[in-house]
PyMOL Python script that loads the backbone (N, CA, C, O; Angstrom):
from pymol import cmd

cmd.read_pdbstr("""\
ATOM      1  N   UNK A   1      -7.529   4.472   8.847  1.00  0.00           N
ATOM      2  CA  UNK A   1      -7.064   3.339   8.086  1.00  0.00           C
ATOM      3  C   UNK A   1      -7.713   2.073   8.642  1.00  0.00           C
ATOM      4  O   UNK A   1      -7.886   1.871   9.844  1.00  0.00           O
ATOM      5  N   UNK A   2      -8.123   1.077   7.470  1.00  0.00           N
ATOM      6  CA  UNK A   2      -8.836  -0.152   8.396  1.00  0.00           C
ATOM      7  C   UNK A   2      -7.496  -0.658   8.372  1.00  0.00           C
ATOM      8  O   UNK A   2      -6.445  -0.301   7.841  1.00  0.00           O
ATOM      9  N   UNK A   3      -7.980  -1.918   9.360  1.00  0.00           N
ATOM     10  CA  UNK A   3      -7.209  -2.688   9.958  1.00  0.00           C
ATOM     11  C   UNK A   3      -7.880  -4.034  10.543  1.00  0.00           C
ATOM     12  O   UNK A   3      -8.664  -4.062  11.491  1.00  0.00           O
ATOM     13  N   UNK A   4      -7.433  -5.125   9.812  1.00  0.00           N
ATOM     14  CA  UNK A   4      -7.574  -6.489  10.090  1.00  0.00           C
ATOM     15  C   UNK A   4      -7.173  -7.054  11.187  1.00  0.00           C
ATOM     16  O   UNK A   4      -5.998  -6.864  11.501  1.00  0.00           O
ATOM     17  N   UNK A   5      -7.949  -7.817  11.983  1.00  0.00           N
ATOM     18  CA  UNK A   5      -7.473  -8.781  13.283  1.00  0.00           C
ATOM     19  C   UNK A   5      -6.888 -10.376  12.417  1.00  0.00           C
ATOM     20  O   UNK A   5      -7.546 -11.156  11.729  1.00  0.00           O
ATOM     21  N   UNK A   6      -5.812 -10.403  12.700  1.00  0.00           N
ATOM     22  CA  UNK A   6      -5.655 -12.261  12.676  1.00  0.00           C
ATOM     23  C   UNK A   6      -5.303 -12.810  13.878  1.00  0.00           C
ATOM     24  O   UNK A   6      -4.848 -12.090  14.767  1.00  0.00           O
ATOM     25  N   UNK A   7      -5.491 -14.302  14.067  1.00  0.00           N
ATOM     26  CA  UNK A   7      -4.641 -14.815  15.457  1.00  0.00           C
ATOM     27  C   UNK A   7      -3.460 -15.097  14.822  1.00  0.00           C
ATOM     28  O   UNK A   7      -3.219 -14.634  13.707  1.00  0.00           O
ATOM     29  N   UNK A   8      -2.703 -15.802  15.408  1.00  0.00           N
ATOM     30  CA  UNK A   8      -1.383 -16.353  15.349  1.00  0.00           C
ATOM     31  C   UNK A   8      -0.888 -17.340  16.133  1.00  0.00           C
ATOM     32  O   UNK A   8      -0.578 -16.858  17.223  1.00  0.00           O
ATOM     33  N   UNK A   9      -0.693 -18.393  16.080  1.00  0.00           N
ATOM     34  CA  UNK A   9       0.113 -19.531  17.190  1.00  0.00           C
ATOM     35  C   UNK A   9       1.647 -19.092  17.640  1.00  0.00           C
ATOM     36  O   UNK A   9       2.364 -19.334  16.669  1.00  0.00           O
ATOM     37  N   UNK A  10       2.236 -18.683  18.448  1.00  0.00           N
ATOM     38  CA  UNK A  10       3.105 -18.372  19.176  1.00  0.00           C
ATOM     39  C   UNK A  10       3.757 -19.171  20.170  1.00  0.00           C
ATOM     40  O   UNK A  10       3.220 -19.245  21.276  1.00  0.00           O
ATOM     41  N   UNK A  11       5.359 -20.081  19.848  1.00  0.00           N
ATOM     42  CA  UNK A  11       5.893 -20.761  20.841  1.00  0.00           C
ATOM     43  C   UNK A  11       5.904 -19.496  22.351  1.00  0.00           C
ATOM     44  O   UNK A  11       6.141 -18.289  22.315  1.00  0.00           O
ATOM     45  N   UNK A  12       5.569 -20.332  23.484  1.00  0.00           N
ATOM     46  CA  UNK A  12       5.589 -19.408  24.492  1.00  0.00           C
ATOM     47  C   UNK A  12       7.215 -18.483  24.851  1.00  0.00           C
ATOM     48  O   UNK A  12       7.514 -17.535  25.578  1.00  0.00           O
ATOM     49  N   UNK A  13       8.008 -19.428  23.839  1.00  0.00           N
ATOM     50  CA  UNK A  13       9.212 -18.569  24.400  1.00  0.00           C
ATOM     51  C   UNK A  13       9.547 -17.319  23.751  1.00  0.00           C
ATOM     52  O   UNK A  13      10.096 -16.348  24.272  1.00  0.00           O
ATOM     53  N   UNK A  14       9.023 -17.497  22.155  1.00  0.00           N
ATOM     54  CA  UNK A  14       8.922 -16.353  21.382  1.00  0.00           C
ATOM     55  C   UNK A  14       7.784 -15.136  21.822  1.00  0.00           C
ATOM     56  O   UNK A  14       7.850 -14.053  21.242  1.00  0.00           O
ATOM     57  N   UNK A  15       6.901 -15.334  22.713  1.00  0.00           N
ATOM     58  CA  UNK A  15       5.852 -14.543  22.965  1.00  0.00           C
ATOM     59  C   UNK A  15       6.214 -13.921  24.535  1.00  0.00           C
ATOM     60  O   UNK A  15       5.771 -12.867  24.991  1.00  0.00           O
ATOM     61  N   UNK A  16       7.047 -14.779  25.153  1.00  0.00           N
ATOM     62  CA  UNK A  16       7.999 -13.804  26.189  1.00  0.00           C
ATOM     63  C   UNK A  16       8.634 -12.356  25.672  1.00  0.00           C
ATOM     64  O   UNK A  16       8.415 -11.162  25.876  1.00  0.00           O
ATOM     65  N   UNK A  17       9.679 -13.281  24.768  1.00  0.00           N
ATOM     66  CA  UNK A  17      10.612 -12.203  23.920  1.00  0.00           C
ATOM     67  C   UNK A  17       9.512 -10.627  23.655  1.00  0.00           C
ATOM     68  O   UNK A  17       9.725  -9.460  23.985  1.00  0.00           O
ATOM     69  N   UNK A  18       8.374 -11.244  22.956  1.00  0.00           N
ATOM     70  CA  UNK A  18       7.869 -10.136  22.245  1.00  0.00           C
ATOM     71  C   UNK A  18       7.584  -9.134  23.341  1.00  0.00           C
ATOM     72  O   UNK A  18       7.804  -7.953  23.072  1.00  0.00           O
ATOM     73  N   UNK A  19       7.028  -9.508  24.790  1.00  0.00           N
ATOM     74  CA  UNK A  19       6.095  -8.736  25.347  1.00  0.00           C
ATOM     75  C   UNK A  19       7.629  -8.335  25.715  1.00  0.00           C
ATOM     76  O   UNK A  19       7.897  -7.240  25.221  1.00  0.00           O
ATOM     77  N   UNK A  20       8.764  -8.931  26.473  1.00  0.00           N
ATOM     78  CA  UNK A  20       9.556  -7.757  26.970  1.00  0.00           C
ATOM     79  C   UNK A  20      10.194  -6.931  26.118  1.00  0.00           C
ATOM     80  O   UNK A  20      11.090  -6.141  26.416  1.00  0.00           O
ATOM     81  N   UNK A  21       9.684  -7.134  24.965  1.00  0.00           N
ATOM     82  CA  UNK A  21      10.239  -5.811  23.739  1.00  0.00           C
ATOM     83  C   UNK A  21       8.817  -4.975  23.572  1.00  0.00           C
ATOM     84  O   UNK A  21       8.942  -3.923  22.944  1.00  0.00           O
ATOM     85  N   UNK A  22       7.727  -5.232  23.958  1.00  0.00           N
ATOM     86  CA  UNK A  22       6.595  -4.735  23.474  1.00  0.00           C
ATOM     87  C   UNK A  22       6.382  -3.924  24.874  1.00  0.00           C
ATOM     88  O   UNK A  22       5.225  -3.557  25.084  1.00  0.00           O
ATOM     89  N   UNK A  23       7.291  -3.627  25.781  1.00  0.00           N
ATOM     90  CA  UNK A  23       6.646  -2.930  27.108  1.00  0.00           C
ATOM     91  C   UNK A  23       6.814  -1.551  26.737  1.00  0.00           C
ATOM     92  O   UNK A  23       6.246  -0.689  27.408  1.00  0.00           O
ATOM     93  N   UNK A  24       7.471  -1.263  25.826  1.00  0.00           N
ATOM     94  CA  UNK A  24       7.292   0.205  25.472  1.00  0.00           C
ATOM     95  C   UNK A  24       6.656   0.776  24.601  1.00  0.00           C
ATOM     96  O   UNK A  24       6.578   1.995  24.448  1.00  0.00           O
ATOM     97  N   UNK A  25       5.750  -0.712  23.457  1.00  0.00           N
ATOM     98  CA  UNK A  25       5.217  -0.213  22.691  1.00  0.00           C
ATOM     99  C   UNK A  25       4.131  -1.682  22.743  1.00  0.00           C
ATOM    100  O   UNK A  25       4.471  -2.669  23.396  1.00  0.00           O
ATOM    101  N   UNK A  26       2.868  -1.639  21.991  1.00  0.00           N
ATOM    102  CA  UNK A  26       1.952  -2.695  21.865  1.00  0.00           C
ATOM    103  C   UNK A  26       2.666  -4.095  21.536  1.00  0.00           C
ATOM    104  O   UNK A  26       3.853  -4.152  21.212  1.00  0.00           O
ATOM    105  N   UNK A  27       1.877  -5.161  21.644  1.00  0.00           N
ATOM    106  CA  UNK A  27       2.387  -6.037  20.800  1.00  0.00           C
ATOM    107  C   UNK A  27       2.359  -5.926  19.658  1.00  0.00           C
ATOM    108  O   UNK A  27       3.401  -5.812  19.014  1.00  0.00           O
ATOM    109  N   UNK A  28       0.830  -5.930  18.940  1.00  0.00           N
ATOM    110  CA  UNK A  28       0.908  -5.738  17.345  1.00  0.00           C
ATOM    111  C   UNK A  28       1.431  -4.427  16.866  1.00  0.00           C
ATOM    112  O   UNK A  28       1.317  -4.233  15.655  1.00  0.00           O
ATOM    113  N   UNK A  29       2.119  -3.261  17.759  1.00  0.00           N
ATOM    114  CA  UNK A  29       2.946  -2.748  16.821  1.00  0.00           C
ATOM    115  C   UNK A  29       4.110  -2.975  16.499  1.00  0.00           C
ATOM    116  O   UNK A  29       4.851  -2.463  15.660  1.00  0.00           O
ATOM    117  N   UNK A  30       4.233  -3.797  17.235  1.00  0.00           N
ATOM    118  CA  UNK A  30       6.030  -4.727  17.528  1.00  0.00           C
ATOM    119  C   UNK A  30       5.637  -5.778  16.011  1.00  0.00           C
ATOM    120  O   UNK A  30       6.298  -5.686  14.977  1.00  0.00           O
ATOM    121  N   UNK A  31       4.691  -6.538  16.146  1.00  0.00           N
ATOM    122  CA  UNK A  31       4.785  -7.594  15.263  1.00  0.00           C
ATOM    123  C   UNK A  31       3.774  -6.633  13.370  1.00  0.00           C
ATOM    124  O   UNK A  31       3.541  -6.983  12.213  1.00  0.00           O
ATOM    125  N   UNK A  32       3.599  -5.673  14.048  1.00  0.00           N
ATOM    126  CA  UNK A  32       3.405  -4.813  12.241  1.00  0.00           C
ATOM    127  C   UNK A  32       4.650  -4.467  11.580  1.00  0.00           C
ATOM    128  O   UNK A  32       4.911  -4.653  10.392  1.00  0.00           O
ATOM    129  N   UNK A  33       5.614  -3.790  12.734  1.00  0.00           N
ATOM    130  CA  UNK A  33       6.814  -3.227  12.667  1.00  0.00           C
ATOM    131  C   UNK A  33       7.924  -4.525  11.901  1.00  0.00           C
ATOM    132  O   UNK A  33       8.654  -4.319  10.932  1.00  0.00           O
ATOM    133  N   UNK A  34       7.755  -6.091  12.790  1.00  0.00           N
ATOM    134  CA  UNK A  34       8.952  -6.677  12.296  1.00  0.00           C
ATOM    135  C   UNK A  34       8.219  -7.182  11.052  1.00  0.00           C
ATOM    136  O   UNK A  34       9.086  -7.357  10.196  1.00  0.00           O
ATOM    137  N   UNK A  35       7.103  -7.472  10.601  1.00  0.00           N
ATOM    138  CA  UNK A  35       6.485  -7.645   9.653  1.00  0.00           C
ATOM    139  C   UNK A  35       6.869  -6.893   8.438  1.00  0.00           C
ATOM    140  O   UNK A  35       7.311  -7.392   7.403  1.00  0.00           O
ATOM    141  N   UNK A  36       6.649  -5.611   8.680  1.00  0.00           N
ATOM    142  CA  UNK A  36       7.509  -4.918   7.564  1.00  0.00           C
ATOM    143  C   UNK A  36       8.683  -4.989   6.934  1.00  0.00           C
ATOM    144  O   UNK A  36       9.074  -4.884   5.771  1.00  0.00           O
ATOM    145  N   UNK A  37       9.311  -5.263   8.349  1.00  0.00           N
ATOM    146  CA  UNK A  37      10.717  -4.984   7.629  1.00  0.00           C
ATOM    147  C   UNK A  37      11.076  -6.531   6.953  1.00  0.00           C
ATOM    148  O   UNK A  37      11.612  -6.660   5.852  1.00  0.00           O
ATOM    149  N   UNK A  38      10.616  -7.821   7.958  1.00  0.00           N
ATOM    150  CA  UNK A  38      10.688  -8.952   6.847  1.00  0.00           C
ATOM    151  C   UNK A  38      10.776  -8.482   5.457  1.00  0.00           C
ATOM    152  O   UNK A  38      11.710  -8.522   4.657  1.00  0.00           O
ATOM    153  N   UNK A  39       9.335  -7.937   5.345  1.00  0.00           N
ATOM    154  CA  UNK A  39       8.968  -7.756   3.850  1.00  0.00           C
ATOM    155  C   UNK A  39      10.014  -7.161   3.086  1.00  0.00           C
ATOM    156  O   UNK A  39      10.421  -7.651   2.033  1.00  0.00           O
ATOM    157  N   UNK A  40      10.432  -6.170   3.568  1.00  0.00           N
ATOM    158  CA  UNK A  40      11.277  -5.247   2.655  1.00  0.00           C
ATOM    159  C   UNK A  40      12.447  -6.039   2.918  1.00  0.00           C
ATOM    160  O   UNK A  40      12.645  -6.641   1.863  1.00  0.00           O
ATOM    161  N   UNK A  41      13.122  -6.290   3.554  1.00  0.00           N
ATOM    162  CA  UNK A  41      14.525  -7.541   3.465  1.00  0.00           C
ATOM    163  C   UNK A  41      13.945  -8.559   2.548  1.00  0.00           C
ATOM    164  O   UNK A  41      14.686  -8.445   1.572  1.00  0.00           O
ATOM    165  N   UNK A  42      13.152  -9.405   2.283  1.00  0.00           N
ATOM    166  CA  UNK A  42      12.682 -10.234   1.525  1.00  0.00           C
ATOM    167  C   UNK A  42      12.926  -9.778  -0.141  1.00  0.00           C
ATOM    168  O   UNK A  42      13.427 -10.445  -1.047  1.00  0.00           O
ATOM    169  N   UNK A  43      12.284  -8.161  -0.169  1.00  0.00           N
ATOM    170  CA  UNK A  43      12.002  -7.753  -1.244  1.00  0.00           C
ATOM    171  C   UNK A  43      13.389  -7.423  -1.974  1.00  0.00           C
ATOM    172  O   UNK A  43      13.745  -7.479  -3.151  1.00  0.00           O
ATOM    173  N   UNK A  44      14.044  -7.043  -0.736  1.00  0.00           N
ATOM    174  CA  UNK A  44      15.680  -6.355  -1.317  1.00  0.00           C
ATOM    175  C   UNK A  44      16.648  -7.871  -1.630  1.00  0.00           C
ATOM    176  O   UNK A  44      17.693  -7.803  -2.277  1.00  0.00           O
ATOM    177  N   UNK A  45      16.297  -8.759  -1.254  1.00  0.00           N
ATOM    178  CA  UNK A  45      16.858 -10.049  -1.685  1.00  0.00           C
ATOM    179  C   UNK A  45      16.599 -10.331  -2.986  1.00  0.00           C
ATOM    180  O   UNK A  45      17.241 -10.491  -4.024  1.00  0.00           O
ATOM    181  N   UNK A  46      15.406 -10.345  -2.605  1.00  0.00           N
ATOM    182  CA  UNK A  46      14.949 -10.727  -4.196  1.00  0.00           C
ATOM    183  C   UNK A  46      15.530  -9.846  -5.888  1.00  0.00           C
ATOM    184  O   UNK A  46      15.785  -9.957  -7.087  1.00  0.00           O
ATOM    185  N   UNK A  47      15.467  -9.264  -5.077  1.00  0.00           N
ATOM    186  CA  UNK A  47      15.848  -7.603  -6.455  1.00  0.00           C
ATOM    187  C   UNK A  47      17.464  -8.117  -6.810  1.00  0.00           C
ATOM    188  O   UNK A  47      17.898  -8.358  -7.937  1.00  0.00           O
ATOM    189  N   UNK A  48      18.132  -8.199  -5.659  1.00  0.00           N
ATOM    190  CA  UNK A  48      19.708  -8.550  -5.082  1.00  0.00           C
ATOM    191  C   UNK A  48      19.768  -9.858  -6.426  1.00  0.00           C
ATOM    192  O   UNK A  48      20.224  -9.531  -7.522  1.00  0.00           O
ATOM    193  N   UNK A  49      19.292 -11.238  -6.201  1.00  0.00           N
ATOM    194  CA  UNK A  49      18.696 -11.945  -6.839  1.00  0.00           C
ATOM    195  C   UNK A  49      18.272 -12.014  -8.469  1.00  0.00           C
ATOM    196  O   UNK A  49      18.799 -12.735  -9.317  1.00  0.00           O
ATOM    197  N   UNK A  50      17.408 -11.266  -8.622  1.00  0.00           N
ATOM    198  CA  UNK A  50      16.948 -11.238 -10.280  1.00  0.00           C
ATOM    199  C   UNK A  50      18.302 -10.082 -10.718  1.00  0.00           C
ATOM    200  O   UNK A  50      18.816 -10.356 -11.802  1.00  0.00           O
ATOM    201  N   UNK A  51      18.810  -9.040 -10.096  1.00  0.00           N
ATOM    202  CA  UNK A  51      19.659  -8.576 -11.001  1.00  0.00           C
ATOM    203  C   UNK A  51      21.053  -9.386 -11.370  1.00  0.00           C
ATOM    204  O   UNK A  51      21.758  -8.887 -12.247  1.00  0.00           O
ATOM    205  N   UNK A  52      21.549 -10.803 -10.641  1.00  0.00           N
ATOM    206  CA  UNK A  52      22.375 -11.097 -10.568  1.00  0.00           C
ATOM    207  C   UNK A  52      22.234 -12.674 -12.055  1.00  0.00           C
ATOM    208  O   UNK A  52      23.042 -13.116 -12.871  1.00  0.00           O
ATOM    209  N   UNK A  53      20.640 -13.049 -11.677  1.00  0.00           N
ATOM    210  CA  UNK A  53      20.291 -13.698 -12.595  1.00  0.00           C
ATOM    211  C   UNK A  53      20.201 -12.915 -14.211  1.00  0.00           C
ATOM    212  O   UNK A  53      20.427 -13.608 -15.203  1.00  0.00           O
ATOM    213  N   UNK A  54      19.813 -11.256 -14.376  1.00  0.00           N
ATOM    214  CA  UNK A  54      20.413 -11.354 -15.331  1.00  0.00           C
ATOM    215  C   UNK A  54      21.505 -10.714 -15.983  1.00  0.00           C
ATOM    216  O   UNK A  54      21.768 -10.361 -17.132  1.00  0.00           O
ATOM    217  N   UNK A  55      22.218 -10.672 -14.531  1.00  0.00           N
ATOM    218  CA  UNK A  55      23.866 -10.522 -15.336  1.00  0.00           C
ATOM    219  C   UNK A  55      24.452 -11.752 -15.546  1.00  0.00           C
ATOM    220  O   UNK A  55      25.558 -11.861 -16.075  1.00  0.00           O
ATOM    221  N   UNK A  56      23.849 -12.604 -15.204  1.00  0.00           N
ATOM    222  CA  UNK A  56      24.925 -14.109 -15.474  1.00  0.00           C
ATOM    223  C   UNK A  56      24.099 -14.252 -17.026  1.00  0.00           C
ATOM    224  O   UNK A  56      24.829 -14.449 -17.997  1.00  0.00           O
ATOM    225  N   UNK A  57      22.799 -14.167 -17.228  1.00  0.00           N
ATOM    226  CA  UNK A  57      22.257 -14.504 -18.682  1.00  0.00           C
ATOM    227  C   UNK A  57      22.627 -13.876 -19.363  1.00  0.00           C
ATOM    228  O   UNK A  57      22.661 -14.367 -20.491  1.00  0.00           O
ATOM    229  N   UNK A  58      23.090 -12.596 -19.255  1.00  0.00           N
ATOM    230  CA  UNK A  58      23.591 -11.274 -20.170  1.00  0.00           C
ATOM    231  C   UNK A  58      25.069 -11.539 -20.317  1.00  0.00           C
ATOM    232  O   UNK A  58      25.599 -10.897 -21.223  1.00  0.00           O
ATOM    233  N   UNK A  59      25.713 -12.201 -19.747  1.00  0.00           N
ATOM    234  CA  UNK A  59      26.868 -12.267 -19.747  1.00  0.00           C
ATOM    235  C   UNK A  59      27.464 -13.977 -20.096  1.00  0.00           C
ATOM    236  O   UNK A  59      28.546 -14.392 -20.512  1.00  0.00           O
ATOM    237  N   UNK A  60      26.632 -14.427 -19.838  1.00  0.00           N
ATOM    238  CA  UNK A  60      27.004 -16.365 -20.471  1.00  0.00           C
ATOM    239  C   UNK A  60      27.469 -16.846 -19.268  1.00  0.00           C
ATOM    240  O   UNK A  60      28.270 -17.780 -19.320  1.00  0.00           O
ATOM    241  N   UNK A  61      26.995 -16.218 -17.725  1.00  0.00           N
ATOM    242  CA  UNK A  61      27.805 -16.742 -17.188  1.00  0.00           C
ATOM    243  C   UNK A  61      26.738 -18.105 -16.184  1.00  0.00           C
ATOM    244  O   UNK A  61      25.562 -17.937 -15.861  1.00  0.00           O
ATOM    245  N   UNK A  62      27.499 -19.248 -15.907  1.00  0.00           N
ATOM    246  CA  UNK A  62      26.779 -20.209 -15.457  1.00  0.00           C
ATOM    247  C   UNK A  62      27.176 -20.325 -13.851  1.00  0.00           C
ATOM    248  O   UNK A  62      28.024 -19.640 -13.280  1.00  0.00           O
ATOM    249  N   UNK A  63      26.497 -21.182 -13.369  1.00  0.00           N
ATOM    250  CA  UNK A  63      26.661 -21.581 -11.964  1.00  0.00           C
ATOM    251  C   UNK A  63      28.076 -22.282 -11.641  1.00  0.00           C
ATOM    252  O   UNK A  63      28.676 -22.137 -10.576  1.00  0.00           O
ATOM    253  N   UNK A  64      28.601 -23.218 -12.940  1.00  0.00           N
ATOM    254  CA  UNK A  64      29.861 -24.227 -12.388  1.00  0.00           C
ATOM    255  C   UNK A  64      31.069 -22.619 -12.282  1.00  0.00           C
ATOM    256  O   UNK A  64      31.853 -22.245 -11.409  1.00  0.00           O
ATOM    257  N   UNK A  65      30.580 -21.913 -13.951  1.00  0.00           N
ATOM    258  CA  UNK A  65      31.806 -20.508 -13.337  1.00  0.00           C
ATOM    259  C   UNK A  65      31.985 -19.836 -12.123  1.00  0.00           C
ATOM    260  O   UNK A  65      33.078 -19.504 -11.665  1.00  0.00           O
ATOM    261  N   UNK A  66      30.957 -19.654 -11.640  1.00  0.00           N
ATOM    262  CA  UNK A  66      31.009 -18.934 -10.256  1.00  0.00           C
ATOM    263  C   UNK A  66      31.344 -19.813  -9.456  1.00  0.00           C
ATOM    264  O   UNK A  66      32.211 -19.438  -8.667  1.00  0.00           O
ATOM    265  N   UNK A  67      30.849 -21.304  -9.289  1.00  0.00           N
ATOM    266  CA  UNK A  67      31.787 -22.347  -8.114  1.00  0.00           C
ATOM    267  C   UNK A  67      33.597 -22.474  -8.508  1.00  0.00           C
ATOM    268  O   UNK A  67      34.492 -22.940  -7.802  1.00  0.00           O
ATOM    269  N   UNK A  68      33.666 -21.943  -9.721  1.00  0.00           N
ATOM    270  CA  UNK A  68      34.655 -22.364 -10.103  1.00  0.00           C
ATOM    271  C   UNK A  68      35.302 -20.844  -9.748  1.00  0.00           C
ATOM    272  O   UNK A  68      36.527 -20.907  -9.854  1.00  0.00           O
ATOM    273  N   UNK A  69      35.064 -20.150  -9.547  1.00  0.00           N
ATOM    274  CA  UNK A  69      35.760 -18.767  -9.229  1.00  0.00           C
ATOM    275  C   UNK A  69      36.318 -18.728  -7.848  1.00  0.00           C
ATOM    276  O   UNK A  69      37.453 -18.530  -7.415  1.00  0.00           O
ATOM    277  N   UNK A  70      34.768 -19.068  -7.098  1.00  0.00           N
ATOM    278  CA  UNK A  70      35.031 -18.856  -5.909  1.00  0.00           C
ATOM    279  C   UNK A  70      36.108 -19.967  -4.984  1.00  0.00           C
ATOM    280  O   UNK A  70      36.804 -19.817  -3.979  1.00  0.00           O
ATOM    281  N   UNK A  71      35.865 -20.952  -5.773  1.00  0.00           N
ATOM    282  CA  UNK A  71      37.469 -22.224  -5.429  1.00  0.00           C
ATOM    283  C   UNK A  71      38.661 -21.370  -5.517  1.00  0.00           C
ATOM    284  O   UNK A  71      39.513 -21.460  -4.633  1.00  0.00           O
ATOM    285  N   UNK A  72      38.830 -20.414  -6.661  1.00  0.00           N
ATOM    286  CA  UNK A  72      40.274 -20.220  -6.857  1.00  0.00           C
ATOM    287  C   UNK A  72      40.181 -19.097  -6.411  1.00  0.00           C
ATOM    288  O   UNK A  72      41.338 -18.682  -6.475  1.00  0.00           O
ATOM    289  N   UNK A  73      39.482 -18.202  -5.935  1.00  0.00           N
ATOM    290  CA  UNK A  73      39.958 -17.377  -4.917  1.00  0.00           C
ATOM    291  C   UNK A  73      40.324 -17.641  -3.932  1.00  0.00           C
ATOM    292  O   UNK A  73      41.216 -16.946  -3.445  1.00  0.00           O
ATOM    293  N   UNK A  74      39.722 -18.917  -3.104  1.00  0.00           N
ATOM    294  CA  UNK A  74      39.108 -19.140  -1.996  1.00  0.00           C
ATOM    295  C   UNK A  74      40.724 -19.911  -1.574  1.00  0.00           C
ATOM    296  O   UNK A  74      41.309 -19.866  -0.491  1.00  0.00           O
ATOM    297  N   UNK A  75      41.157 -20.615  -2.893  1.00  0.00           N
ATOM    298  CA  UNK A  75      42.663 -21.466  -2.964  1.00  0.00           C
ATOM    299  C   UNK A  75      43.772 -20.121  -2.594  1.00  0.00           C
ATOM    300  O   UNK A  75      44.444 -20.185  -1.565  1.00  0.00           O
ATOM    301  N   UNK A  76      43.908 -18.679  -3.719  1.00  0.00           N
ATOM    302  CA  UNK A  76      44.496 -18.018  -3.185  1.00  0.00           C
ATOM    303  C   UNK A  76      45.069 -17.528  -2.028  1.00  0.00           C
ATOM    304  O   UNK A  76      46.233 -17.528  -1.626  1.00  0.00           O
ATOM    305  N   UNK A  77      43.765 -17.002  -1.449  1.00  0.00           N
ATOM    306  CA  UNK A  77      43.631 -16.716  -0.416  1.00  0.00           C
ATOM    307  C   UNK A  77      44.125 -17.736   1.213  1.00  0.00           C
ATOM    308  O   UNK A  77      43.887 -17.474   2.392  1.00  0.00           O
ATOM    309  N   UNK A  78      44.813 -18.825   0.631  1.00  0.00           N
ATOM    310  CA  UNK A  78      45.063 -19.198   1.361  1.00  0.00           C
ATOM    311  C   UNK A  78      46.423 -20.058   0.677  1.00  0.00           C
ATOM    312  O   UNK A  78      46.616 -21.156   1.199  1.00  0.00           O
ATOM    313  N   UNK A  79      47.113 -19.772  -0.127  1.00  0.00           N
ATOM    314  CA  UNK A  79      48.302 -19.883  -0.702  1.00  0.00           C
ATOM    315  C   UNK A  79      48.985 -18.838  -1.123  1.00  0.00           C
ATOM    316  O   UNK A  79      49.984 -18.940  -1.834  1.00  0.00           O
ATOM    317  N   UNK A  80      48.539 -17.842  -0.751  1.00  0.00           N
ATOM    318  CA  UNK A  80      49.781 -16.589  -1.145  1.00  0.00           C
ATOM    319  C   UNK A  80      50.244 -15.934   0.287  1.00  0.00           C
ATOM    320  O   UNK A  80      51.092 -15.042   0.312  1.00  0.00           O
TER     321      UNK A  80
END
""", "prot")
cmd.dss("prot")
cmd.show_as("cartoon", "prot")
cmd.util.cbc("prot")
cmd.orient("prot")
């Protein structure tokens, strides 16, 4: 498989962290590894996200309803 070199600027305190997590494994497999998973948390947000955008369009529902929901739960929950 190819494989690209990039640099990277690194605060020195974050590049501590990495190497004493990287003593059992490389650095760049440490930083391919959290790279990934960014991605896929990113990706699962997003999905999280557009399906919610279109249940509110599919459903008429707007942003003040949901502030307005979460008030009167939020009131319940602390009056019953």
């Amino acid at each position: 498989m190819k494989m690209n070199t990039i640099n990277i600027s690194l605060k020195p305190e974050l590049l501590n962290q990495i190497d004493q997590i990287a003593q059992e494994e490389s650095r760049s497999e440490l930083i391919r590894e959290a790279a990934k998973i960014y991605i896929e948390k990113k990706n699962r947000w997003k999905s999280v996200f557009e399906f919610g955008d279109k249940f509110a369009e599919t459903n008429n529902i707007k942003e003040e309803d949901i502030i307005k929901e979460i008030k009167k739960h939020r009131k319940s929950r602390f009056f019953d």
